[in-house]
C-alpha positions as CSV (number, residue, x, y, z in Angstrom):
1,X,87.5,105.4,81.9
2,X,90.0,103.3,84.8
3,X,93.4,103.2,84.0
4,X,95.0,101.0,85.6
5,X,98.7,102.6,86.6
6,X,101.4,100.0,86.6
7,X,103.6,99.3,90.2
8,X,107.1,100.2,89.5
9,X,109.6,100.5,92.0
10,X,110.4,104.2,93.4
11,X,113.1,106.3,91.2
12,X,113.6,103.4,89.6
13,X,114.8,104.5,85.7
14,X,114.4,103.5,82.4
15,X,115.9,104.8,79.4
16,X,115.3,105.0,75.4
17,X,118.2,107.3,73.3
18,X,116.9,107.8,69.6
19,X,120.5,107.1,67.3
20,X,120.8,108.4,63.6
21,X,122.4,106.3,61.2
22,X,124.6,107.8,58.9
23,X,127.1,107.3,56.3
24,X,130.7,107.7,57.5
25,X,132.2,109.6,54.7
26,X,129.6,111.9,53.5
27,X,127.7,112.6,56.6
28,X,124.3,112.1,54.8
29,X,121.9,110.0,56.9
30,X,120.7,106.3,55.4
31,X,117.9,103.8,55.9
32,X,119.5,101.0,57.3
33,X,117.4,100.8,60.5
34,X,115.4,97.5,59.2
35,X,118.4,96.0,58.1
36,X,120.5,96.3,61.1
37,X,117.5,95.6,63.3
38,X,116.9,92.3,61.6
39,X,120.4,90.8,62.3
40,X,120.3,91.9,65.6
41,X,117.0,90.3,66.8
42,X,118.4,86.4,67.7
43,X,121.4,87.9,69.1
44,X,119.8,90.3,71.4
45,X,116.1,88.6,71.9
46,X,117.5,87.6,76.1
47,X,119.3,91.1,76.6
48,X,118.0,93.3,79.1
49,X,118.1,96.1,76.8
50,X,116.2,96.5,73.2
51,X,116.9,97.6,69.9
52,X,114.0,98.8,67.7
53,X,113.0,100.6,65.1
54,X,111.3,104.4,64.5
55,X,109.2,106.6,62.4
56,X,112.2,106.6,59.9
57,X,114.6,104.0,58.5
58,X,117.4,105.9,59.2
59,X,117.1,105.9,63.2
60,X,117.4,102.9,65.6
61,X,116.1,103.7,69.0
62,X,118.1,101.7,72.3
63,X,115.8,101.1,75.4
64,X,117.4,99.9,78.4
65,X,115.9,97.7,81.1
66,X,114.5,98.8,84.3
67,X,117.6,99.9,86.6
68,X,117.5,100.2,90.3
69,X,119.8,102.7,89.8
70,X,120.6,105.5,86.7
71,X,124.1,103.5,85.8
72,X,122.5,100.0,85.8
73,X,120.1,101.5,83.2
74,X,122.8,103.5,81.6
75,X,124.7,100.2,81.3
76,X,122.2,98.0,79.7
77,X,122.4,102.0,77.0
78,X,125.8,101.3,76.3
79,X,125.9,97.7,75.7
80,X,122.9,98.3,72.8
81,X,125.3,100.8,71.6
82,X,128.4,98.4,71.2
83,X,126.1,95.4,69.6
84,X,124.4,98.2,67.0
85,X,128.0,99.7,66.0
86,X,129.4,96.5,65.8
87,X,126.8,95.6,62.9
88,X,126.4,99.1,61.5
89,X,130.6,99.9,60.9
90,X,130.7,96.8,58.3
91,X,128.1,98.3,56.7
92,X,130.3,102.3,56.4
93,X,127.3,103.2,58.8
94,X,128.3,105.5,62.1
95,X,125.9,106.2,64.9
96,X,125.2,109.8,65.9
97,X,122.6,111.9,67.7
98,X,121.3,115.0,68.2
99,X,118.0,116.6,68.2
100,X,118.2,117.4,64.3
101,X,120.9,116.3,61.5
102,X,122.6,119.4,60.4
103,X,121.8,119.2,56.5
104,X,119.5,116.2,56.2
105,X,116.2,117.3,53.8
106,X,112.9,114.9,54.9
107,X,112.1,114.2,51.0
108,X,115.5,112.0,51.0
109,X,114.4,109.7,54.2
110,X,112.1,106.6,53.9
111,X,108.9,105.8,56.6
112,X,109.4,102.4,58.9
113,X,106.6,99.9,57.3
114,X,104.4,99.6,59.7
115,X,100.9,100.7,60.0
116,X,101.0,102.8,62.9
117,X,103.6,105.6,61.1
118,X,101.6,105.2,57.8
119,X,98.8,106.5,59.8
120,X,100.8,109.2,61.4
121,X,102.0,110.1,58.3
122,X,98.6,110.4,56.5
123,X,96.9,112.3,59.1
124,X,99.6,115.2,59.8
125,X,100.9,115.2,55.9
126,X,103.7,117.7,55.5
127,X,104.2,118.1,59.2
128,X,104.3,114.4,60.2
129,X,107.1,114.2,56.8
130,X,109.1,116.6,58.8
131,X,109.5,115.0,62.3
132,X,113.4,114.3,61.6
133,X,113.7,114.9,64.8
134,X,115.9,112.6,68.0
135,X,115.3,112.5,71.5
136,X,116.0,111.0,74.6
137,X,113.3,109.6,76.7
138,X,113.8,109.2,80.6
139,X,111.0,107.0,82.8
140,X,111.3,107.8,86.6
141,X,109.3,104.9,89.0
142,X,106.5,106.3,90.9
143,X,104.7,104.0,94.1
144,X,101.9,105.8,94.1
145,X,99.2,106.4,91.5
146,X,98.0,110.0,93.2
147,X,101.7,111.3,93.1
148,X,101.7,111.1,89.5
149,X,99.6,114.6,88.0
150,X,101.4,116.3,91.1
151,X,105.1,115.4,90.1
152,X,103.7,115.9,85.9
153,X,102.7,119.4,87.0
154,X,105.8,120.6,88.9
155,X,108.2,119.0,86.6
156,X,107.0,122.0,83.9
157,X,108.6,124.5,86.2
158,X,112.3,122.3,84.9
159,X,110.8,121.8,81.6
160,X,113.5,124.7,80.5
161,X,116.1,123.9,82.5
162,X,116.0,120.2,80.9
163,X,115.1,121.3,77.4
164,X,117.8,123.8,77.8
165,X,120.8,121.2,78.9
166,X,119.8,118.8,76.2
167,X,119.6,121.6,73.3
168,X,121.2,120.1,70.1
169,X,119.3,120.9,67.3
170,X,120.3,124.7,65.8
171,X,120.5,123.3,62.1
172,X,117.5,122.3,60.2
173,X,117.8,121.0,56.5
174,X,121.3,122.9,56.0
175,X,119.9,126.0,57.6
176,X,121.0,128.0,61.2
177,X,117.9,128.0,62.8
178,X,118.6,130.8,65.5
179,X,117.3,128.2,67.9
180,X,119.1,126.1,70.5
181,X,116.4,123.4,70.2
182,X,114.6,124.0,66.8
183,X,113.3,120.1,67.1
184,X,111.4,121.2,70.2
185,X,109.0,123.6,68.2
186,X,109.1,121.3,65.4
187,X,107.5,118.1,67.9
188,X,104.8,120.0,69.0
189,X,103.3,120.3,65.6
190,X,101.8,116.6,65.9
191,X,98.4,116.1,67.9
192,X,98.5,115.9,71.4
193,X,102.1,116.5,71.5
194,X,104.0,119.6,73.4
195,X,102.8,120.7,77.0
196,X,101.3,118.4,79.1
197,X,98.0,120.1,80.0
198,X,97.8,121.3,83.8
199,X,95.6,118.2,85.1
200,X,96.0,118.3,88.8
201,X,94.5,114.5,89.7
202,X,94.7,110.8,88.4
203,X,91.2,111.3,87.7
204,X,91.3,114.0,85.6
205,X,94.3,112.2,83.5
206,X,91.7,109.2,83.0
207,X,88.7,111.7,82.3
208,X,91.0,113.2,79.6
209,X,92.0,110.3,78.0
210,X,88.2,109.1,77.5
211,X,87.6,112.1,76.1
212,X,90.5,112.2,73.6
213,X,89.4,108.3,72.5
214,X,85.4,108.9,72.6
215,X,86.4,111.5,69.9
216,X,88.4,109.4,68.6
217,X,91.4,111.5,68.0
218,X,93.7,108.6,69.9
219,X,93.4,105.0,70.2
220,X,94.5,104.5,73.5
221,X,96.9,106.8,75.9
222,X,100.2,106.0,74.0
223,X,99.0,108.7,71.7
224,X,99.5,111.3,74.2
225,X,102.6,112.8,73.1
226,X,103.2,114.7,75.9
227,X,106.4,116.5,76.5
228,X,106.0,115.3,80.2
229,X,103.4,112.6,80.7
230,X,102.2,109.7,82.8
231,X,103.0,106.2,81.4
232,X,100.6,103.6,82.8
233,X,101.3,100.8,81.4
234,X,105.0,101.1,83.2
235,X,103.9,102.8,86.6
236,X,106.2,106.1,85.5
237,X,106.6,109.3,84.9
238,X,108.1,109.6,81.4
239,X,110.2,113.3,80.3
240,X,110.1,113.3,76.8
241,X,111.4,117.0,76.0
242,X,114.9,116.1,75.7
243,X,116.7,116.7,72.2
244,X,118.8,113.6,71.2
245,X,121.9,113.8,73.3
246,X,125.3,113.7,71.7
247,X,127.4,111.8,74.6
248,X,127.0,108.6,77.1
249,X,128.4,111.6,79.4
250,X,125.1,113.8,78.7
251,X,122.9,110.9,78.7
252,X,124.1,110.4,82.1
253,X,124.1,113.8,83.6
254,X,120.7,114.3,82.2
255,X,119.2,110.8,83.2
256,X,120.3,111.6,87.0
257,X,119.4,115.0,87.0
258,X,115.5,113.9,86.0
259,X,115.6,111.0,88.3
260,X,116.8,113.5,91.3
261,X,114.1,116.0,90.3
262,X,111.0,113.2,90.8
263,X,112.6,111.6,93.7
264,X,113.4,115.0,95.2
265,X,109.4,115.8,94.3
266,X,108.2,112.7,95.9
267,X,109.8,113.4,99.2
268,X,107.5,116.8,99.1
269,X,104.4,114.9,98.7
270,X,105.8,112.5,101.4
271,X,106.5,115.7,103.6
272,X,102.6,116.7,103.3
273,X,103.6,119.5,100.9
274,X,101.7,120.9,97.9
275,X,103.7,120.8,94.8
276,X,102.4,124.1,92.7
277,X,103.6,124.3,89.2
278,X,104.0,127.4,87.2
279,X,100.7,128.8,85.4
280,X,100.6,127.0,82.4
281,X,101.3,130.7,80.1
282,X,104.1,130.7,82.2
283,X,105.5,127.0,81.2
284,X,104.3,127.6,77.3
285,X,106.4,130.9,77.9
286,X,109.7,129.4,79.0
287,X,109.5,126.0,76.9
288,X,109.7,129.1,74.3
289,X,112.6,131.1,75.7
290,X,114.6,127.4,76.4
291,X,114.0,126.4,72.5
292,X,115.2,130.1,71.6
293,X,117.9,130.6,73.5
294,X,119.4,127.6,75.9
295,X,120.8,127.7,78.7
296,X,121.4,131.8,78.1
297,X,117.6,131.7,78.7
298,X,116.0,134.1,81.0
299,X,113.0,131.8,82.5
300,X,110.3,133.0,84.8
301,X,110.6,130.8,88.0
302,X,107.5,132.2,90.0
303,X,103.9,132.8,89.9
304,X,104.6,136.4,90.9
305,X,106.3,136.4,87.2
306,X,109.9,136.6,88.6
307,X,112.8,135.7,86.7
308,X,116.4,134.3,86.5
309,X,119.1,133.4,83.9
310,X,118.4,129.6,83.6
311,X,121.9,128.8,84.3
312,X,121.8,130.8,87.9
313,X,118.1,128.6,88.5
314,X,119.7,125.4,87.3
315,X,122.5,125.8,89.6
316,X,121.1,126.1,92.6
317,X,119.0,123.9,91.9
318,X,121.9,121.3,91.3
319,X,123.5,122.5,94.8
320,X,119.8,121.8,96.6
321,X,119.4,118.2,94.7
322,X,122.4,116.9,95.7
323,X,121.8,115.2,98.5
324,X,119.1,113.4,96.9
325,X,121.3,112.4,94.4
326,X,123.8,111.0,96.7
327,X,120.8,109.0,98.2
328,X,120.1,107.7,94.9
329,X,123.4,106.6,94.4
330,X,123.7,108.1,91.0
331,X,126.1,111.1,92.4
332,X,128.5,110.6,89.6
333,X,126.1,111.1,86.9
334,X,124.6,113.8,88.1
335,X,127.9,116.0,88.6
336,X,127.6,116.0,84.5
337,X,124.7,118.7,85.0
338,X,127.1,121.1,85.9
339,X,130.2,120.2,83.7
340,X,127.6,121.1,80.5
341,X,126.3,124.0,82.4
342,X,130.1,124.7,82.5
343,X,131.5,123.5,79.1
344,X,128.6,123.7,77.0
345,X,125.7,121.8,75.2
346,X,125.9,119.9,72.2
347,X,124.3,122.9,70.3
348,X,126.7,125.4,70.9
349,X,129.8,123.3,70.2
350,X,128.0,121.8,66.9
351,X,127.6,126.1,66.2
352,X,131.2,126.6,67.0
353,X,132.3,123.6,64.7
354,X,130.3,125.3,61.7
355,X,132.2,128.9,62.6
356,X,135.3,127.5,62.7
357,X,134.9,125.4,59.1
358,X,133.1,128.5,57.1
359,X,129.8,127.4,57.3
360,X,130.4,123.2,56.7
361,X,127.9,121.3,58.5
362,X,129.1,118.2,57.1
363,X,131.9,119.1,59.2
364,X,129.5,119.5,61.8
365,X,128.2,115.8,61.1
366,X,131.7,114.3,61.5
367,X,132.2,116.0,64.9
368,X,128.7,114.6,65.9
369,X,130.0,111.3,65.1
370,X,133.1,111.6,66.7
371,X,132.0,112.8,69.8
372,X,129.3,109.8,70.0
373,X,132.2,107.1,69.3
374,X,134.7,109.0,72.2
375,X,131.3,109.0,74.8
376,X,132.3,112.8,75.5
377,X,132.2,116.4,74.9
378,X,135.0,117.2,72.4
379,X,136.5,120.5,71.8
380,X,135.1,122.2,68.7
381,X,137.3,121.9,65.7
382,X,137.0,121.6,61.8
């Protein structure tokens, strides 16, 4: 099989944030996806962003356009965020992400009509019922068709830094999960989702994809699920392993920090250096240990086996990427990395809220919402 991998422009980014939709004064989430969707789609058919739908009614995903840099994407975000909340707060509706709502049970939430989830939802059954679950999705522009299984592969050493940064899921159907990211365990239940298997070569990418459709367990390479995969048909590198982030703020730290990392990768390959990832039972190891325990993860950062606290790793790693970043021109953005790694991720503040209100987590769900409306971190309170 030849699959043909798009041009896209170097680092160039693009951007999709999954957004619950929930009612303002109890907290519980509702299907208006459809609805809102509909009487959005004359209004925004010639915007450079989209607005679309998702496995459930209750979500509306936000994709921007391509940007040359991480805030021209990040602005086409937060103009799909003003025309959505302008037609959901008639409705009582607030917007609100994370990678899991706090009490929401899967028996209460209705499947999208389309065929495509239908079919998801017969094949994994009980599983595929319980994918109430948000991310953020980040594409990263790659020139070059043989840079892509390289970058793939040494982006799993930053898997846990990533997953870790963006943990926001500790609650699960009105339960403390004990995880930072329980939605990242949860994901890798469906078929060919999780780890991105250590392919080293275009070729190899294309010789597993006609494998996966001769057998007929996908129809095409869409279906690869990947927590860090190749997207063809837009000539990127797409990081999927992202919970749903709470904040523009940490949907801009996070954007510019993945952007840095394959830009900062590409000049390696440029520099005739060998990119060499982690062994793979090192990577499944650490996406572990990042779900588990966040950024107070110890994560093996060798193939000798050694290990560092994650927030140590991460910053130095921030310290070494900087200059990249200021080459990318998305400095700004990037210096978020380090205020969560300072203040905190979504996860431990939505814990804190739930300490301080005796166990609420529909107190938990109004914090959510308020901190998406302010655009930043707010201090935990009931």
């Amino acid at each position: 099989m030849t699959l043909r991998f798009a041009q896209s422009a170097r680092s160039s980014v693009g951007v999709e944030w999954e957004i619950m939709l929930a009612d303002r004064a109890s907290g519980e989430l509702v299907g208006r996806g459809p609805e809102i969707i509909d009487a959005l789609a004359a209004s925004t058919a010639d915007e450079r962003f989209t607005v679309t739908g998702e496995l459930l009614t209750n979500t509306i995903e936000i994709t921007s356009g391509v940007g040359a840099t991480a805030a021209e994407a990040l602005a086409d975000i937060a103009g799909a965020v003003e025309v959505v909340r302008a037609r959901a707060e008639p409705l009582g509706v607030a917007l609100l992400s994370a990678g899991s709502h706090p009490f929401a049970q899967w028996y209460d939430q209705s499947v999208t009509d389309k065929t495509r989830y239908h079919s998801l939802i017969e094949r994994t059954q009980w599983w595929g019922r319980n994918m109430m679950i948000w991310g953020v999705h980040v594409h990263v522009g790659v020139e070059d068709v043989a840079k892509v299984m390289p970058i793939v592969g040494a982006l799993t050493t930053f898997l846990p830094h990533i997953q870790a940064l963006s943990a926001s899921s500790p609650f699960w159907a009105g339960e403390r999960t004990g995880y930072a990211s329980n939605r990242a365990l949860v994901f890798q239940q469906l078929p060919t989702a999780g780890l991105p298997w250590p392919l080293t070569t275009w070729e190899e990418f294309e010789g597993y994809v006609d494998d996966m459709t001769r057998a007929q367990i996908v129809a095409d390479e869409t279906e690869v699920r990947w927590d860090i995969r190749p997207a063809p048909r837009w000539g990127t590198v797409e990081i999927r392993v992202c919970d749903g982030l709470s904040t523009a703020a940490e949907l801009a730290a996070i954007t510019a920090l993945i952007q840095t990392l394959v830009e900062g990768f590409s000049r390696e390959l440029d520099a005739g250096r060998t990119l060499a990832p982690l062994p793979a039972w090192y990577v499944r190891e650490n996406k572990w240990r990042a779900a588990r325990y966040g950024l107070d993860a110890d994560v093996i950062v060798g193939a000798d086996g050694a290990q560092r606290p994650v927030r140590e790793h991460l910053a130095e790693t921030l310290e070494r990427l900087t200059p990249v970043a200021d080459d990318l021109g998305c400095a700004s953005e990037f210096a978020g990395a380090a205020a969560i790694l300072a203040t905190g991720t979504s996860g431990e503040r939505q814990s804190a809220v739930a300490d301080l209100s005796g166990g609420d987590l529909r107190a938990v769900v109004t914090h959510l919402i308020a901190e998406f409306e302010a655009g930043r971190a707010l201090p935990p309170r009931t």
